[in-house]
C-alpha positions in Angstrom: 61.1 -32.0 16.3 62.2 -28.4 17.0 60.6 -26.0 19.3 60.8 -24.0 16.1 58.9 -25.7 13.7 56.3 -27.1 16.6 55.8 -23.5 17.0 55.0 -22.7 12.9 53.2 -25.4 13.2 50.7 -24.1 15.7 50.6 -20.7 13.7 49.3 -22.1 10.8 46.5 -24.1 12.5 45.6 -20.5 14.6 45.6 -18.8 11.1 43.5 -21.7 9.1 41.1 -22.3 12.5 40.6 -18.2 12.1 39.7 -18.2 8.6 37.4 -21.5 8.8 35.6 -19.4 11.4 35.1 -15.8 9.6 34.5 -18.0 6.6 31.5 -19.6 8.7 30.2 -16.2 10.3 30.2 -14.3 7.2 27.1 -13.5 6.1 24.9 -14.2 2.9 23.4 -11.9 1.1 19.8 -12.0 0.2 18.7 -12.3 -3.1 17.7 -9.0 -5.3 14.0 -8.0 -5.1 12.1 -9.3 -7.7 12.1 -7.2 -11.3 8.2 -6.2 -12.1 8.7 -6.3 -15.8 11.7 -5.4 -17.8 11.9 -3.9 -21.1 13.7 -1.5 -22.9 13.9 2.2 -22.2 14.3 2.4 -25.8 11.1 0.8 -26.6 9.1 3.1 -24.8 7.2 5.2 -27.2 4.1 6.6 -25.8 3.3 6.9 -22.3 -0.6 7.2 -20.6 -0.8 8.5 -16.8 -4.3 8.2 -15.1 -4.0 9.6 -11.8 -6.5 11.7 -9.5 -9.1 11.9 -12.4 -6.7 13.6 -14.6 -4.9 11.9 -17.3 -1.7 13.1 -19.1 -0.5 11.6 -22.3 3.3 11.8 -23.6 4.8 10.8 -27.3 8.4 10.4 -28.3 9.8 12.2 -31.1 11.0 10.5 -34.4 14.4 11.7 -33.3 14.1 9.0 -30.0 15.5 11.4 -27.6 12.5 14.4 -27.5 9.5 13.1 -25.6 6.6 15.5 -26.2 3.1 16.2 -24.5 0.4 14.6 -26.8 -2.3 17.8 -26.7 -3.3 20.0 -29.2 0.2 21.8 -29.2 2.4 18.8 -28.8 4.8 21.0 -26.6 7.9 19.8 -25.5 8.3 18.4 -22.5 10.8 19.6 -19.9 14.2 17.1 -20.4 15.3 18.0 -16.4 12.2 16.6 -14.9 11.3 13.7 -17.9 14.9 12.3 -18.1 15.0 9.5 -15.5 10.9 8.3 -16.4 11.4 6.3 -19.0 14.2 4.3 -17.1 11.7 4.4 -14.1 9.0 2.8 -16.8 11.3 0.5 -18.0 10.5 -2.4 -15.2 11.0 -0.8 -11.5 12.5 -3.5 -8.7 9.7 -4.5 -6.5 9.9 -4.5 -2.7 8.9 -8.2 -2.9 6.1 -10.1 -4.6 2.7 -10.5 -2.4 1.5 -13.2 -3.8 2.1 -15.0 -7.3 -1.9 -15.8 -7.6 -3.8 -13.7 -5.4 -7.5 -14.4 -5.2 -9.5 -12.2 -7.3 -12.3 -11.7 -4.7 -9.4 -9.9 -2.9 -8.3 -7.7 -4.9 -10.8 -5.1 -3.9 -8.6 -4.7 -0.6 -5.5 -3.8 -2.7 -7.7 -0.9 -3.9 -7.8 -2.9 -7.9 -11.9 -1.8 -7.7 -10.8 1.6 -8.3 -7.2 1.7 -9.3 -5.6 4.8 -7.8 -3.0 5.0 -11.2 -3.2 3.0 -14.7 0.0 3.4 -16.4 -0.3 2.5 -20.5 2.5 2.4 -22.2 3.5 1.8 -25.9 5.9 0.0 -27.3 7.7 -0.1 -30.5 6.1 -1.9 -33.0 2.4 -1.8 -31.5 3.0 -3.8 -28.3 1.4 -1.9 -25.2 1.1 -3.0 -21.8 -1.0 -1.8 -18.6 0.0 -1.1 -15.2 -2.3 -0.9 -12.5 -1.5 0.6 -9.0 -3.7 -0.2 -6.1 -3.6 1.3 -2.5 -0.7 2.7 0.0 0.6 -0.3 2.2 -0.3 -0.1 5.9 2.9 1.1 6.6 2.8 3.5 4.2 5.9 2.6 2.3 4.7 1.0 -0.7 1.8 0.0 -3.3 0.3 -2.4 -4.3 1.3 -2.9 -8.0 0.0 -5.4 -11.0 0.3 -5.6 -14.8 -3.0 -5.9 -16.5 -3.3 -9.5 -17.7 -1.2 -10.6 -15.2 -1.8 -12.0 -12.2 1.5 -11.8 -10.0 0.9 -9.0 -6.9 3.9 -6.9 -6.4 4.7 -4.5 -3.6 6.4 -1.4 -5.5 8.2 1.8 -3.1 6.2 4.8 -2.5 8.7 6.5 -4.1 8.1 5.5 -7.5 4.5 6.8 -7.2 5.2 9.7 -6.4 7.5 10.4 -9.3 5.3 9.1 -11.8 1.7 10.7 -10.6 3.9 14.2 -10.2 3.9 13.8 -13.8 -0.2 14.5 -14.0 -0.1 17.0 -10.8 3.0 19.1 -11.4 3.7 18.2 -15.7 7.1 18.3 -17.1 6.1 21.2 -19.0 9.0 24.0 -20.3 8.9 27.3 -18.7 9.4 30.5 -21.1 11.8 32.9 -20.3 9.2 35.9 -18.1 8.4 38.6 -20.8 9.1 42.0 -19.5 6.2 43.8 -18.5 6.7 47.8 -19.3 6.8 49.7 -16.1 
C-alpha cells in the first residue's frame, strides 16, 4: 500500500468522523406552538368585541373586502388599522396549551368568572364561535385564552390583546378630511 493512498485513506475517515459528529450535535427543532382554532379569513363575517364594558360590533360588506361598523350609520371602517384582524381572528398560534382539561373549579384563577374579553364571531353560513380571554400571565406576557364550548386552556401573547381590545378603545373608524374653519 502506498503512502499515498494510506494517506486518502485517513482523509476520508477525518471528513466522514466530522460529519457523523456535526450530524450528532446539530440541533432539533422544537415543534410549532399549538394553533387555537383555524378557520378561514374569508369566513369571517361579523365580528363582536366585549372589552372594558364597552362592546364594538363589525359587519362585512356583500363585496367581502369592506368591513363596516354595525351602528346606526354603518360607517366604514378604517382599511389601515382593520386589515390584518381578520387574519389575527382567523386562529392565532398559542404560546402553548395549559392544560387540555383544566378543572372547572379553577377557572376562576384564569380570571373565566369575569372574562376580561369575549370575542363572537360569525361565520358564513350561520356558524358562530366564542372566544373567551381570561387574565395577564404572571409574567405578564400572555393570556389566558379558551373557546366557549371548549375545554382546552391555551396561553395566547399579550400582543394579540392588545390589537384586538384597541379595536373597542381606539376604533378603526375613518377620519374626514378637517373642514376649514373661516378665520
Amino acid at each position: 500500500m502506498s503512502f499515498r493512498f494510506t494517506l486518502i485513506l485517513i482523509g476520508i475517515l477525518v471528513l466522514l468522523g466530522g460529519v457523523a459528529y456535526v450530524a450528532r450535535k446539530t440541533p432539533t427543532l422544537p415543534p410549532p406552538p399549538p394553533q387555537t382554532w383555524d378557520i378561514d379569513l374569508m369566513t369571517i363575517d361579523k365580528v363582536v368585541v366585549r372589552y372594558q364594558g364597552k362592546k364594538m360590533t363589525f359587519v362585512r360588506g356583500e363585496d367581502k373586502s369592506t368591513w363596516y361598523f354595525d351602528e346606526p350609520e354603518r360607517g366604514e371602517v378604517n382599511l389601515e388599522r382593520w386589515s390584518g384582524v381578520p387574519l389575527l381572528l382567523s386562529g392565532p398560534r398559542s404560546k402553548r396549551l395549559l392544560e387540555w382539561t383544566p378543572d372547572p373549579a379553577k377557572l376562576p384563577e384564569y380570571g373565566f368568572n369575569r372574562p376580561l374579553m369575549e370575542i363572537d364571531m360569525g361565520i358564513e353560513g350561520g356558524g358562530s364561535g366564542t372566544i373567551l380571554l381570561g387574565d395577564k400571565t404572571p409574567d405578564g406576557g400572555a393570556y389566558y385564552l379558551m373557546i366557549k364550548g371548549y375545554t382546552p386552556l391555551y396561553l395566547v401573547d399579550y400582543t394579540w390583546v392588545d390589537v384586538i381590545g384597541r379595536l373597542v378603545t381606539e376604533p378603526p373608524r375613518l377620519t374626514g378630511t378637517p373642514t376649514p374653519t373661516p378665520p
